[in-house]
Structure formats: C-alpha cells, structure tokens
Backbone as a printed PyTorch tensor [residue, N CA C, xyz], in Angstrom:
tensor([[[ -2.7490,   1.9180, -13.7930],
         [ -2.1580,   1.3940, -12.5740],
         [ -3.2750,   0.8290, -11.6890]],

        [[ -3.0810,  -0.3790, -10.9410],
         [ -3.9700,  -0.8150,  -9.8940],
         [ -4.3650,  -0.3160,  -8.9920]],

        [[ -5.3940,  -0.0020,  -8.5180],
         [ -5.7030,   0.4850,  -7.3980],
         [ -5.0910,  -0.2290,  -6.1190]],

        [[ -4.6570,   0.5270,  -5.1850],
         [ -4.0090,   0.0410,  -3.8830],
         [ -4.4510,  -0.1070,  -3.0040]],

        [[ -4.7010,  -0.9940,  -2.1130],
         [ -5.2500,  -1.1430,  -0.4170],
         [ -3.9390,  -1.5720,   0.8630]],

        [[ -3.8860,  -1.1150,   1.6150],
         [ -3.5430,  -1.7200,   2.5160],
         [ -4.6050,  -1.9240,   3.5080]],

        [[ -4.3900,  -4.0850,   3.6280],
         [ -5.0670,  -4.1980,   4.6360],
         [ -4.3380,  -4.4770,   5.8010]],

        [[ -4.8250,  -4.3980,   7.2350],
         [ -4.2210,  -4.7120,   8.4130],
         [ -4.5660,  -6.1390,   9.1020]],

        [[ -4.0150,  -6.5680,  10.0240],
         [ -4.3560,  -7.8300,  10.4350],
         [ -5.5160,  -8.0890,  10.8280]],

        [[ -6.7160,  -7.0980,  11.1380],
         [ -7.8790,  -7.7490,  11.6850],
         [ -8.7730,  -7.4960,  10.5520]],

        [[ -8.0790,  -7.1510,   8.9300],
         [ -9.1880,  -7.6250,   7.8820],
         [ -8.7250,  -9.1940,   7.8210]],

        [[ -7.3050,  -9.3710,   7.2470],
         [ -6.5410, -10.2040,   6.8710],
         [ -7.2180, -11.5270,   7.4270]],

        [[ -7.3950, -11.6120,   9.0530],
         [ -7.8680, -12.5800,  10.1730],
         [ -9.4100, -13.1190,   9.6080]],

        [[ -9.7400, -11.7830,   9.0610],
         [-11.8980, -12.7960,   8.4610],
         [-11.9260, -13.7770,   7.4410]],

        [[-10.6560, -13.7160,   6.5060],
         [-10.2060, -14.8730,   5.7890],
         [ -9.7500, -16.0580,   5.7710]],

        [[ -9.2210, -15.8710,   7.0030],
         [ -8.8100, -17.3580,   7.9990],
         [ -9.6030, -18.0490,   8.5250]],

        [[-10.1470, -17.1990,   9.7930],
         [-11.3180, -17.9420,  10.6960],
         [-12.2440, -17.2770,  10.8380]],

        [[-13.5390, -17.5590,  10.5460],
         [-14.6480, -16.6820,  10.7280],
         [-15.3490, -16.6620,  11.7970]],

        [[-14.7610, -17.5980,  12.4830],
         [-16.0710, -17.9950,  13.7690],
         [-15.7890, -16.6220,  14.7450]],

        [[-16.9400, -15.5760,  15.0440],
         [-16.6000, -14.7720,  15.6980],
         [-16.4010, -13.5320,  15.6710]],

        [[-16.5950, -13.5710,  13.6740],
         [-15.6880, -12.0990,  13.4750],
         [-17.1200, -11.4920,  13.0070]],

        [[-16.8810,  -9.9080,  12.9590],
         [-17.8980,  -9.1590,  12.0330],
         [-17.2860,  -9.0620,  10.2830]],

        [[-18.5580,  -8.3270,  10.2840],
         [-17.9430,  -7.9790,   8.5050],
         [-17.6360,  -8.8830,   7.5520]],

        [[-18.0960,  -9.8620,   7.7450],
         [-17.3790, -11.1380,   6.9760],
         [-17.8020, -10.9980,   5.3530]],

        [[-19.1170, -10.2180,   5.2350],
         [-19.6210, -10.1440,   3.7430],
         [-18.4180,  -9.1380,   3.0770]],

        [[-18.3090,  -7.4640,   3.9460],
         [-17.3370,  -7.3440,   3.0520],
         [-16.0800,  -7.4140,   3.0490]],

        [[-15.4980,  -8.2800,   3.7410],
         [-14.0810,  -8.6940,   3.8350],
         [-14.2320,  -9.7560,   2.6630]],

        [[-15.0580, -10.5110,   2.6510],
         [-15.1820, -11.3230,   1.0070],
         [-15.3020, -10.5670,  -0.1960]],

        [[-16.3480,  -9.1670,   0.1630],
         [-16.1950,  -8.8420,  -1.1460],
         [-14.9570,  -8.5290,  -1.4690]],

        [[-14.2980,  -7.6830,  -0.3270],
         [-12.0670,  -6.9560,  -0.7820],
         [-11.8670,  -7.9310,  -2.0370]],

        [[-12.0820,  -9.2100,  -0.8280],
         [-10.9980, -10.1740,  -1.6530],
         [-11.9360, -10.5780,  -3.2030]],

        [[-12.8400, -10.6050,  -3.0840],
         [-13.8110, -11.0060,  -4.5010],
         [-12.8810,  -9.8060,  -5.7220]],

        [[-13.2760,  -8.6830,  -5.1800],
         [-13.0960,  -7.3260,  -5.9520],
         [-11.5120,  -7.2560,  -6.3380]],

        [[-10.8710,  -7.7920,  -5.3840],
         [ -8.9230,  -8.0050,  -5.6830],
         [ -8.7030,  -9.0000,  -6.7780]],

        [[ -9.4200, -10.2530,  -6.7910],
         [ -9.1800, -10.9640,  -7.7410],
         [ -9.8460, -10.7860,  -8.8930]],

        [[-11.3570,  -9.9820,  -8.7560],
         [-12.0090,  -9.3690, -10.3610],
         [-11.6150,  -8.5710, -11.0920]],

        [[-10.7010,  -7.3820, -10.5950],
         [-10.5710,  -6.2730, -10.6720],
         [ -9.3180,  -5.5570, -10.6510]],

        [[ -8.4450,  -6.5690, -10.2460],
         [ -7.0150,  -6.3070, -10.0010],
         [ -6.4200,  -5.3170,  -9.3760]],

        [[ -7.2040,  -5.3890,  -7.9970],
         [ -6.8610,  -4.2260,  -7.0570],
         [ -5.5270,  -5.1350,  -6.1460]],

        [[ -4.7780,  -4.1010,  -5.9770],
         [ -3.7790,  -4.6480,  -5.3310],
         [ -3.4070,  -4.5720,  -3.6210]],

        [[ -3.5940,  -5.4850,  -3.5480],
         [ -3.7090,  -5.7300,  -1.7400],
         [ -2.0010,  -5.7670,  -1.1970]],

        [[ -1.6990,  -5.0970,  -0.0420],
         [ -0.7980,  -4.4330,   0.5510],
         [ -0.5920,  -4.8190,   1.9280]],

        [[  0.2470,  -4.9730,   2.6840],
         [  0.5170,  -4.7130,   3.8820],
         [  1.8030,  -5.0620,   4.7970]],

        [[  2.4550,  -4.1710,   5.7180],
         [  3.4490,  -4.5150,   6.3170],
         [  3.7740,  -6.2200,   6.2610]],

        [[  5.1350,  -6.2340,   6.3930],
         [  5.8870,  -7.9410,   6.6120],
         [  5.2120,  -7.8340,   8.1400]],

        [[  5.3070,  -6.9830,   8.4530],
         [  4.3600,  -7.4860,  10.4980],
         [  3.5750,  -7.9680,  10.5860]],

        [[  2.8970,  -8.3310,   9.7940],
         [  1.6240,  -8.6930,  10.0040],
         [  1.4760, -10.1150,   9.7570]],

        [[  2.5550, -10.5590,   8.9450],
         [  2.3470, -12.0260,   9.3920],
         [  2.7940, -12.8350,  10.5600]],

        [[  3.6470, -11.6780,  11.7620],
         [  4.1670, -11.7220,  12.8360],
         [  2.6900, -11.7970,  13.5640]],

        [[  1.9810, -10.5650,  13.2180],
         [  0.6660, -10.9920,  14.2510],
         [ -0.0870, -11.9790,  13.8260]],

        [[ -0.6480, -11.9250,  12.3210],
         [ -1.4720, -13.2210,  12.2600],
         [ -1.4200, -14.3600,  12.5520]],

        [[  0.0890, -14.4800,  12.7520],
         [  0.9530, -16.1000,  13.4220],
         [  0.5590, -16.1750,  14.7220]],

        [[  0.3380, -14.7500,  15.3930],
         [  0.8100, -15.2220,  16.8610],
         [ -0.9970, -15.3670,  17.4840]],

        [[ -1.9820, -14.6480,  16.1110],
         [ -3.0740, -14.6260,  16.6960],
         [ -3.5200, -15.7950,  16.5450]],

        [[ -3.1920, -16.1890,  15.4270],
         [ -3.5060, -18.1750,  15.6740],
         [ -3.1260, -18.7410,  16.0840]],

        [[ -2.0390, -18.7200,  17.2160],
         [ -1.1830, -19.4250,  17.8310],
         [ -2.3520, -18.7420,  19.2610]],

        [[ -2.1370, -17.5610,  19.8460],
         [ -2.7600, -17.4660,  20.8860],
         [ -3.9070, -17.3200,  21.2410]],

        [[ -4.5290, -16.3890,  20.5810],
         [ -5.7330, -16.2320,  20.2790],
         [ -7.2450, -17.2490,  20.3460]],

        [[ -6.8950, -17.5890,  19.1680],
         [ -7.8640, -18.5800,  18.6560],
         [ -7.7900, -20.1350,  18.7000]],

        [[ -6.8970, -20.2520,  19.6530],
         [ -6.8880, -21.6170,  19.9230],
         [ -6.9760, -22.9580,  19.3100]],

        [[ -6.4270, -22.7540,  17.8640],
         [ -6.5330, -24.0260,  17.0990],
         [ -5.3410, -25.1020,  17.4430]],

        [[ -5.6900, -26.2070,  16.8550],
         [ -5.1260, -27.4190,  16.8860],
         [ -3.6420, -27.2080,  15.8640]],

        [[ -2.9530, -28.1940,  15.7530],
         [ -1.9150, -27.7600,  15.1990],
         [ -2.0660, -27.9200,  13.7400]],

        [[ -3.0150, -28.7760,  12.8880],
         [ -3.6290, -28.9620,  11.9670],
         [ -4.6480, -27.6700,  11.0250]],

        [[ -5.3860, -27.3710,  12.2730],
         [ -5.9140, -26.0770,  11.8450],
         [ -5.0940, -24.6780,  11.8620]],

        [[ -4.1980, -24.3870,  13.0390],
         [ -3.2280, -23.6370,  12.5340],
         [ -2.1810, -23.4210,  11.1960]],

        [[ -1.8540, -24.5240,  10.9170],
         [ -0.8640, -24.9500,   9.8320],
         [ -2.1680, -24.8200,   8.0290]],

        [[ -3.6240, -25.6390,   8.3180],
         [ -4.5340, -24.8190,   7.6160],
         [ -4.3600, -23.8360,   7.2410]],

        [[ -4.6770, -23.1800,   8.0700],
         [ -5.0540, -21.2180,   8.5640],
         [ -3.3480, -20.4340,   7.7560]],

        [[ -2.6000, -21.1280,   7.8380],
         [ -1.5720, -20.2900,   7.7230],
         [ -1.0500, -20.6130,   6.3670]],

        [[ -1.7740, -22.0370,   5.4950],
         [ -1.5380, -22.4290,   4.3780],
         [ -2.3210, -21.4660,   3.4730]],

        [[ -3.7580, -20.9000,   3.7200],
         [ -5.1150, -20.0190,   3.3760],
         [ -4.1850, -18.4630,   3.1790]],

        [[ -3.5080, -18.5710,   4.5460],
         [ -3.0020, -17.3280,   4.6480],
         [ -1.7490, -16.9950,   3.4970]],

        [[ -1.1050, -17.7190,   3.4700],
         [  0.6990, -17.2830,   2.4260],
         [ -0.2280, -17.9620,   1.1110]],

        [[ -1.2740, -18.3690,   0.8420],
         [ -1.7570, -18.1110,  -0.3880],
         [ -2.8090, -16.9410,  -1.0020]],

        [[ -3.0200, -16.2260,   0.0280],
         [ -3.7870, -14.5480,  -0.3880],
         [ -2.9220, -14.0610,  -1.2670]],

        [[ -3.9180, -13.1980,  -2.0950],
         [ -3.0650, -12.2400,  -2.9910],
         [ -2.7720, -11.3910,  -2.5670]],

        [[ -2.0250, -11.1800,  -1.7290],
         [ -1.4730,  -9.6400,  -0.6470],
         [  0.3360,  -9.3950,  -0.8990]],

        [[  1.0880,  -8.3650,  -0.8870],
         [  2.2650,  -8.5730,  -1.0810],
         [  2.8540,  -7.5720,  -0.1260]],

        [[  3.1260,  -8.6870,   0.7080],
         [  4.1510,  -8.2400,   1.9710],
         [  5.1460,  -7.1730,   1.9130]],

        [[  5.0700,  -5.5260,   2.1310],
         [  6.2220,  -4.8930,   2.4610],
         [  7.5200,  -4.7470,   2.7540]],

        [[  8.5910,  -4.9300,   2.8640],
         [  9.5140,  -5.1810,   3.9760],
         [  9.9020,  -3.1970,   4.5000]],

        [[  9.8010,  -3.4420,   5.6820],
         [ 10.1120,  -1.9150,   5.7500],
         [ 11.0490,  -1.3770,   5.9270]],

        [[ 11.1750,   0.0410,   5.1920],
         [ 12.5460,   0.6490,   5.1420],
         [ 12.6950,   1.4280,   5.6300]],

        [[ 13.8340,   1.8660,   5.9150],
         [ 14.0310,   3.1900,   6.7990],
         [ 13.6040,   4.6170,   6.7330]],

        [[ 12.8540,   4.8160,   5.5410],
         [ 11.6480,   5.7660,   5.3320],
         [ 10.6070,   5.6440,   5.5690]],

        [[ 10.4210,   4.5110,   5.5970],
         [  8.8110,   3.7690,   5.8410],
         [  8.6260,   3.9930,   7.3950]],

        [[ 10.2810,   3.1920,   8.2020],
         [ 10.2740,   3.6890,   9.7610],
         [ 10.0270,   5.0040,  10.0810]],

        [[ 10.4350,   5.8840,   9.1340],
         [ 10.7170,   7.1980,   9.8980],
         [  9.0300,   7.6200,  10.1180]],

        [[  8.5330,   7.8440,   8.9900],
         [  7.3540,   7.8850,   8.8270],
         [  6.2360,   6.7820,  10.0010]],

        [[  6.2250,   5.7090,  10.1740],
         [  5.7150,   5.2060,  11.4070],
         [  5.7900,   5.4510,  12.6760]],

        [[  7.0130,   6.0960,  12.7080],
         [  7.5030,   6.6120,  14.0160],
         [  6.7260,   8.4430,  14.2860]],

        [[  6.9750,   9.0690,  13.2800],
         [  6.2610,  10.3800,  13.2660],
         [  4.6850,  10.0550,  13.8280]],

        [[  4.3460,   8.8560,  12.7500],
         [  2.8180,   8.6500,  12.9680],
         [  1.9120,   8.3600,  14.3620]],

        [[  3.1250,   7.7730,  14.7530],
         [  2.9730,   7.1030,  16.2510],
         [  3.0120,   8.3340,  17.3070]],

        [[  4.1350,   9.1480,  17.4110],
         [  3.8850,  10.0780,  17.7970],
         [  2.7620,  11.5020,  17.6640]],

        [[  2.6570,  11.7890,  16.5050],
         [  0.9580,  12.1580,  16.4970],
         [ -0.0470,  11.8450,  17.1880]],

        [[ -0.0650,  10.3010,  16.6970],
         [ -1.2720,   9.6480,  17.0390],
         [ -1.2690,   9.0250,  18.4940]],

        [[ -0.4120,   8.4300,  19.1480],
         [ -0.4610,   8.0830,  20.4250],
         [ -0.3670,   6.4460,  20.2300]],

        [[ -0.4810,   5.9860,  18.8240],
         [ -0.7170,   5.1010,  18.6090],
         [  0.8590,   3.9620,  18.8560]],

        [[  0.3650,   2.4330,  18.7710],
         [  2.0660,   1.5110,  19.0220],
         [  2.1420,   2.0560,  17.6110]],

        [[  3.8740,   1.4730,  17.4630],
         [  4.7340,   1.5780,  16.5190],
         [  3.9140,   0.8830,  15.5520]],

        [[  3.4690,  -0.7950,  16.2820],
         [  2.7670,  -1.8640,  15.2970],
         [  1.9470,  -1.1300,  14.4300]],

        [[  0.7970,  -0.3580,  15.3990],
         [ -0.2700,   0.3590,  14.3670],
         [ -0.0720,   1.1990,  13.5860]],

        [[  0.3380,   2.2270,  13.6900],
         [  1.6190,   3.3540,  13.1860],
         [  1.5120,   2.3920,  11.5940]],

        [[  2.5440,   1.1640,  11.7940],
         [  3.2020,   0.3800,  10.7750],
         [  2.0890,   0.8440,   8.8600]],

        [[  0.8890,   0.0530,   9.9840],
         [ -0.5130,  -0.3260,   8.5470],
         [ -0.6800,   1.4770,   7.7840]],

        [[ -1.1980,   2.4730,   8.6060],
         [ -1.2420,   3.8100,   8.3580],
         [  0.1050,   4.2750,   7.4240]],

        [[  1.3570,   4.0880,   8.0800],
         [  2.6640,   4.3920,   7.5730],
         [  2.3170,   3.9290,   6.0050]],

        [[  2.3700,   3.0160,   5.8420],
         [  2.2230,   1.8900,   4.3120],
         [  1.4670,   2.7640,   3.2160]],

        [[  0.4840,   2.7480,   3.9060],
         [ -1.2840,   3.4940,   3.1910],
         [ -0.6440,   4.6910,   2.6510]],

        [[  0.1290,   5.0820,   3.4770],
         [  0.6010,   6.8310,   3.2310],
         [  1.5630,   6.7150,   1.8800]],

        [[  2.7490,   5.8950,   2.3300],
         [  3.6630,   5.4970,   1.5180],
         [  3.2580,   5.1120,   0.1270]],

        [[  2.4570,   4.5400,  -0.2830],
         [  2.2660,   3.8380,  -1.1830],
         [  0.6510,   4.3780,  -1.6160]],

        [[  0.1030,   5.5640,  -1.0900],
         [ -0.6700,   6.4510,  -1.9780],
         [ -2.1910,   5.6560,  -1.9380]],

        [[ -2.4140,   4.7710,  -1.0030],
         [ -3.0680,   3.2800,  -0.7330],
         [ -4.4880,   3.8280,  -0.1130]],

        [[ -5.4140,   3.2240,   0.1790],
         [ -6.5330,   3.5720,   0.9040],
         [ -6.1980,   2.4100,   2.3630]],

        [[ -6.7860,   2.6210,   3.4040],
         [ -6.2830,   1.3670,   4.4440],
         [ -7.7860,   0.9410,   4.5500]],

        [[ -7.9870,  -0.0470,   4.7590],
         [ -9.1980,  -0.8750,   4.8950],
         [ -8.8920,  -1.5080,   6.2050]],

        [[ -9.9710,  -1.5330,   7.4070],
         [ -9.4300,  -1.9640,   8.4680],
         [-10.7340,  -2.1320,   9.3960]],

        [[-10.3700,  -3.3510,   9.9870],
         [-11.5060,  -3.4010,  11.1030],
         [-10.9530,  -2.9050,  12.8340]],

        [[-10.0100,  -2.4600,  12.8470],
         [ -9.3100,  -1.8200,  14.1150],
         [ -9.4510,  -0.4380,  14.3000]],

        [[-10.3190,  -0.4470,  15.3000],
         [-10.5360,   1.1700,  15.8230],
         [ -8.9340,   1.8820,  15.3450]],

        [[ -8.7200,   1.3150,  16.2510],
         [ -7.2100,   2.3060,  16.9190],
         [ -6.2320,   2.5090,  15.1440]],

        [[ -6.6110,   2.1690,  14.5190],
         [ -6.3190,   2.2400,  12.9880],
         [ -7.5720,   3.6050,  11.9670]],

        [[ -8.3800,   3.7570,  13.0410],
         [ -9.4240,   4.4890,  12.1350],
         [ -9.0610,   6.3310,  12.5680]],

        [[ -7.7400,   6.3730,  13.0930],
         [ -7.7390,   7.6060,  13.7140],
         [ -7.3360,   8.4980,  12.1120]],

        [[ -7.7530,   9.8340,  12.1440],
         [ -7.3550,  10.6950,  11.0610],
         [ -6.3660,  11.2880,  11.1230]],

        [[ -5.5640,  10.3170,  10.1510],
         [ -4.0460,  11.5230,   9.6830],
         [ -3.9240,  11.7540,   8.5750]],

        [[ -3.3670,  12.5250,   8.1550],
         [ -3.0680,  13.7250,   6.6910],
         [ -2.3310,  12.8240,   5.7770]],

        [[ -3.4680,  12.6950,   4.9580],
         [ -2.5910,  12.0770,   3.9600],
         [ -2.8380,  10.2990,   3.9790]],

        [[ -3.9050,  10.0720,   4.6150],
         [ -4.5070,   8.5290,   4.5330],
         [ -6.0080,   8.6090,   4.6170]],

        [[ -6.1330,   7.5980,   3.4640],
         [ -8.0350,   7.3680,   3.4710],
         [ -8.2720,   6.2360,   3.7960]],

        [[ -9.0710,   6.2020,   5.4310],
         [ -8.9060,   5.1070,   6.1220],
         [-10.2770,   4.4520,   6.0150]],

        [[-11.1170,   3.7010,   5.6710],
         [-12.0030,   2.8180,   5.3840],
         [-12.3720,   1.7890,   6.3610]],

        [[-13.3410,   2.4010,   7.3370],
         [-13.6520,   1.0730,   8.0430],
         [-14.0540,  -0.0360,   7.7730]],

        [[-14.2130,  -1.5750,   7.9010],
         [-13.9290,  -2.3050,   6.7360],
         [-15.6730,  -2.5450,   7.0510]],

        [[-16.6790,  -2.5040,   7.8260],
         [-18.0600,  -2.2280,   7.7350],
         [-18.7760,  -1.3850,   7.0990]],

        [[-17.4230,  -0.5550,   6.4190],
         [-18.2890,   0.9590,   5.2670],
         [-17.7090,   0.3090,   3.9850]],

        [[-16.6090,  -0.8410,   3.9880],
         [-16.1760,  -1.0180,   2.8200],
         [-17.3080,  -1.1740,   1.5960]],

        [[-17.4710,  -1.0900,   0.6340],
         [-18.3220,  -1.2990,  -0.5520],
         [-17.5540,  -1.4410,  -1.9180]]])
C-alpha cells in the first residue's frame, strides 16, 4: 500500500507561487518523492476553497496568472477528500480539543482518518493530537 500524506494549504501554496514562501526545497522534494515513489498525497475538498481565495486575495495576481496558478494547481497529484459525516464528527471533536477553526481541525481530521502523516507549514496545524504524525514541512526529509 502507498504511503499517505495529507498536505494542507500552506504546503499546497509553495507549488503555485514561490515568491515569498519558505521551504521551497522541501516542498519540491514531497512532490519529487510523490511522483518517484508513489506516495499518495491527500487533502480536504477545502482546500481548494482556500487556495482559490488565497490567489484571489492574497497574492494579488492578474487574472492570467491566477487562472495559471490554478491550472498548476487541479494538475497536482493530490486527491481531494469530500467530507463525510464521520470525517465531520471527528473535526469537530478536534476543534474542540484543540481550540483550533473547524477549517484547521479539517487537514488533522483527514491525517487521522486515513492513517496519513500531515505535512504542513502552519503553526496552528503543528498542535499534538492522539493519533496524528504531524511533520513540519521544514523537518520534512
């Protein structure tokens, strides 16, 4: 069986636009190592809700480079979640633990679900809960 990752939107984002970001060596390697190795990359359907809205608000591209960015993006080898009402229940527990939004909750929830390691450049994603091996994406190797 493939090894599993879930990544969250602020690995997902170093693949798009780099100007700005950290970690960029090993956010290339993920993706190097996903396509050598056939590790299987993961993450909530939300997240193309944020990556949309972070190139839309965020980063200020043109409508050319957005539409780019988002062509780069729905061609990653990542396979979108849709979440279910176990998956909710479980995000919602998580959230409450953790203090964390529902959104963040979401990436952790997944990782858990699906037995996954989370790879992530978001603090507020690096908190320790039972039952997830969370990988800051600057320790990734």
């Amino acid at each position: 069986m493939a090894k599993k990752i879930v990544v969250d939107s602020s690995v997902i984002l170093k693949w798009l636009y780099r100007e700005d970001e950290s970690f960029l060596a090993q956010a290339d390697q993920l993706l190097q190592q996903t396509m050598d190795n056939g590790i299987k990359l993961l993450t909530p359907e939300l997240a193309k809700y944020e990556i949309g809205n972070v190139l839309l608000k965020a980063k200020l591209l043109s409508q050319d480079e957005g539409h780019e960015s988002l062509s780069v993006f729905y061609s990653l080898p990542i396979e979108f979640i849709t979440e279910t009402f176990e998956l909710s229940k479980e995000t919602f527990e998580i959230g409450i633990q953790s203090g964390m939004t529902y959104y963040d909750a979401s990436f952790i929830a997944l990782a858990k679900q699906e037995d996954a390691i989370l790879v992530t450049d978001n603090p507020k994603h690096q908190t320790k809960i039972s039952g997830v091996k969370v990988v800051p994406l600057g320790e990734y190797k």
